[in-house]
N, C-alpha and C positions, 0 to 999 in steps of 0.2 A: 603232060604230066609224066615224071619218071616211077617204073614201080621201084617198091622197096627191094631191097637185094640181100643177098646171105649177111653180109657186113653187119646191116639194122639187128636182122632178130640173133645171131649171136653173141648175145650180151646176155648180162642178167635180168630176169623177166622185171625186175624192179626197174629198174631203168627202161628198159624197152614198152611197158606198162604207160607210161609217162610219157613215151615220147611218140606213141602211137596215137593220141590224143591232138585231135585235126587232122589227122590225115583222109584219106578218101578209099571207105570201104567198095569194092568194085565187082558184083555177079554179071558176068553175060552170060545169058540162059534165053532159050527159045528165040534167039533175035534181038532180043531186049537187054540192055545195058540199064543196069538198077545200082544204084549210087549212094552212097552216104558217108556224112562225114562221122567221124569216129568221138566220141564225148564223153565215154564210161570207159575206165576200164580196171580189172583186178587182177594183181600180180598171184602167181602161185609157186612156190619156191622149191617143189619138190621135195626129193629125198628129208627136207628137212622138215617141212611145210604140215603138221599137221594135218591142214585142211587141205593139201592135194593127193588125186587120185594114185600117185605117187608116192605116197607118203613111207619113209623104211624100206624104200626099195622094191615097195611095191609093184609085181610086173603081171599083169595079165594080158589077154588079146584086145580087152576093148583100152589098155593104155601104151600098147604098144608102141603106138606113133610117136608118144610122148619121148621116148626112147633113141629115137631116128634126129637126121637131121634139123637143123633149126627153118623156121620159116614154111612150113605146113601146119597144114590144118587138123586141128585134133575136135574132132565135134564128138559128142554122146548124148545121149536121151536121158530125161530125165522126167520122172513121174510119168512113163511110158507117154507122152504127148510130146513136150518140146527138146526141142535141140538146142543145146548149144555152142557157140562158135567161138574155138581155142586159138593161140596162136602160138607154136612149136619155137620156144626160144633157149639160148644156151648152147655149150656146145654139144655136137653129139653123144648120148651117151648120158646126158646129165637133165634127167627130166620134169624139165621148166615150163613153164607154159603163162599165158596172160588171154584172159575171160572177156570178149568184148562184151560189155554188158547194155550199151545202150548207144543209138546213132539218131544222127541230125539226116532225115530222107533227103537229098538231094533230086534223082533223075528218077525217070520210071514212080513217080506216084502211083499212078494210077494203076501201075500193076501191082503195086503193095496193096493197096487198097482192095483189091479183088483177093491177094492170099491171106490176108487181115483178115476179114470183115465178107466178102465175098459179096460187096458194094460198089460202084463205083465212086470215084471221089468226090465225084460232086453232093453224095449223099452221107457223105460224112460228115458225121457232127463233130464241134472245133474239139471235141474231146477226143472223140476218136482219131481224127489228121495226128493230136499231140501224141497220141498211144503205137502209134503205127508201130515204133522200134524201139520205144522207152524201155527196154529191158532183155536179155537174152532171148530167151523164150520166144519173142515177141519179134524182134529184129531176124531172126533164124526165120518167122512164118513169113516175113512181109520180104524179103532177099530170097524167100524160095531157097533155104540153105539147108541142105538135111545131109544122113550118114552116108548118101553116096558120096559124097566130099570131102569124107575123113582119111587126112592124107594127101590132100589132095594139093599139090606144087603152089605156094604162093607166089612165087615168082610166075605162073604160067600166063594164058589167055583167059581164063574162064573165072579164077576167084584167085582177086591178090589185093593188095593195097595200095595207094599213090601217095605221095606225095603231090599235094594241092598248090595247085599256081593262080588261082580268083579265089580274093577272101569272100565269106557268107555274110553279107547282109551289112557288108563296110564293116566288117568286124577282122583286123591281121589276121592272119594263122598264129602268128608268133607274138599276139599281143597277151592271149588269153592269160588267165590265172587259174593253177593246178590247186582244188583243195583235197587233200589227202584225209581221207576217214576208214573206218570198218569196213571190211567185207557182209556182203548180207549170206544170210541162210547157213552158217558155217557154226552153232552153235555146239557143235558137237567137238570140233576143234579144240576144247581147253586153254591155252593161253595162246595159241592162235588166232582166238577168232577178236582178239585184243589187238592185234598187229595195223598198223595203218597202213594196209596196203590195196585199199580202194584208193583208184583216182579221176575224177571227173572237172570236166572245164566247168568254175567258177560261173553262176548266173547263166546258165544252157539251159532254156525250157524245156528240152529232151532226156535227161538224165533221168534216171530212174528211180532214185531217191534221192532226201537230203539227209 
């Protein structure tokens, strides 16, 4: 698999949003190469974007990163429990970013299943297997993904993206269909939170809402 390169993420998060969709999210941590294909994702359009931490120009230290080059990682805490996991698009300077919000587990189950659930997976119920990364929050606990990674090189060794060369389950990479809807929880946005700039792969039991 090749990882993605500076080229991918500087674009604009809308487009970049969309095209990170099947690609292969990738933590190596402890030993363990933990895997997932990417199925959710929302764009955040900065400086202009109502609903991002950005928004006006907005510059603090926990959006600094947003600020830096394209293709890192921008993660924050929210409701003091989860994290989650940004991807630094645009050029520098100009800050963009795209929300993974939900993935398809590929490798390392059974170490999700232990930062999930603190289960093994064979004592998962088919509810819980589907929930493992249906949502930011959620994908952040089971990849073991938190704020010492904010910032943290996508291009490097340890947390980046691939481009996927075995489709999942005889399904193309490049067959699926993008359906474009709302963002969640951005109610506060005003004609923001109207924007279609959710995007998730068409009929993916993983995705985190319909």
């Amino acid at each position: 698999m090749n990882t993605l390169q500076t080229d991918f993420y500087n674009r604009d998060a809308l487009i970049v949003a969309k095209e990170l969709l099947g690609k292969t999210l990738v933590h190596e941590t402890n030993g363990k190469r933990l895997t997932a294909r990417i199925v959710e994702t929302e764009a955040y359009m900065g400086i202009i974007d109502k609903a991002a931490h950005s928004y006006g120009g907005k510059r603090t230290p926990r959006v600094e990163v947003m600020y830096g080059a394209p293709g890192h990682a921008y993660i924050y805490l929210i409701y003091g429990l989860h994290h989650c996991l940004n991807v630094v698009t645009g050029a520098d300077g100009d800050p963009q970013a795209v929300l993974i919000r939900a993935l398809e587990p590929l490798e390392g189950l059974e170490e999700m299943a232990l930062h999930r659930f603190k289960k093994p997976l064979d004592q998962l119920s088919k509810s819980q297997r589907k929930n493992l990364a249906n949502g930011p929050g959620k994908l952040c606990h089971a990849l073991a993904i938190n704020r010492s990674l904010n910032g943290e090189d996508l291009r490097g060794k340890h947390l980046f993206i691939e481009e996927p060369d075995v489709p999942i389950g005889g399904q193309s990479y490049d067959s699926f269909q993008i359906h474009e809807t709302t963002r969640i929880g951005i109610d506060y946005a005003e004609e923001a939170r109207d924007y279609l700039w959710r995007f998730y792969i068409k009929g993916n039991p993983y995705i985190s809402a319909q």
